[in-house]
N, C-alpha and C positions, 0 to 999 in steps of 0.2 A: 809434556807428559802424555801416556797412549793410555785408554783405556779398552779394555773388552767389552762390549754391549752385546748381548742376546737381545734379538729380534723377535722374541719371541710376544705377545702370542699373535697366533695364527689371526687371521680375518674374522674366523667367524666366532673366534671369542672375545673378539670387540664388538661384534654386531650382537652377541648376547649381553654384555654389558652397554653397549647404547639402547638396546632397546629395553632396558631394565629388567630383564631374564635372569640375573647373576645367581640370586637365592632360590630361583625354581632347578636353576642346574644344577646350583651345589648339591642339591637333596638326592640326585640321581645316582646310582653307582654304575662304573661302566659304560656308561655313554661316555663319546665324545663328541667335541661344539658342533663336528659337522655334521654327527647324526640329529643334534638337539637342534638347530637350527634348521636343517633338511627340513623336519617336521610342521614349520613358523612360517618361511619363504618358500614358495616354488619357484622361485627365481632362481640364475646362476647366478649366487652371489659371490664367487669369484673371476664374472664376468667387468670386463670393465665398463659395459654399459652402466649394470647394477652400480657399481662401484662411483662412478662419474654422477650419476643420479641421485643416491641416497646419500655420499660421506659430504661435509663439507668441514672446511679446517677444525671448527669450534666443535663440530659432533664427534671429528676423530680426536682433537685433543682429550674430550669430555671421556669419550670411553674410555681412553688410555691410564689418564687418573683414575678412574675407577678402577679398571685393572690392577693398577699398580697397588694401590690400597689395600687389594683383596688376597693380593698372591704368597706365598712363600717363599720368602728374602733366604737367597744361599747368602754367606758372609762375602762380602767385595762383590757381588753380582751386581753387575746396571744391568740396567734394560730397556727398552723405547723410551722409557720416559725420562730417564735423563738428555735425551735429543731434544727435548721439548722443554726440558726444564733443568738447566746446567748449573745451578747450585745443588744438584742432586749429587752429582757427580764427587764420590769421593775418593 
């Protein structure tokens, strides 16, 4: 069986939801994670230095779930988190 996954989200809406940011973003209108996060990090955090430094398996898992919890389900939509967690998969 194949399924579609959307890869979404982006880096730096995981690094809002790892770093427990989710409900200061949601309040915002108009920004997006890179400007909300710009403002957090000075780092290039879609450098892979950044990247190799801060994620490790269990922190990118952790955001991912959070993510997933928070987002708006199209109907049949997967997403990363069913790579991670394949009873999701329907």
């Amino acid at each position: 069986m194949m399924h579609e996954i959307y890869t979404t989200p982006e880096i730096e809406m995981l690094l809002i939801c790892s770093e427990g940011l989710l409900n200061n973003y949601k309040h915002l209108q108009n920004v997006k994670p890179s400007m909300f996060i710009s403002q957090r990090f000075k780092a290039n955090i879609k450098s892979r230095d950044f990247n190799d430094n801060y994620w490790t398996p269990d922190k990118i898992v952790a955001a991912v779930k959070i993510y997933e919890q928070s987002r708006r389900k199209n109907k049949g939509e997967q997403s990363i988190y069913s790579l991670i967690n394949p009873t999701a998969l329907k």
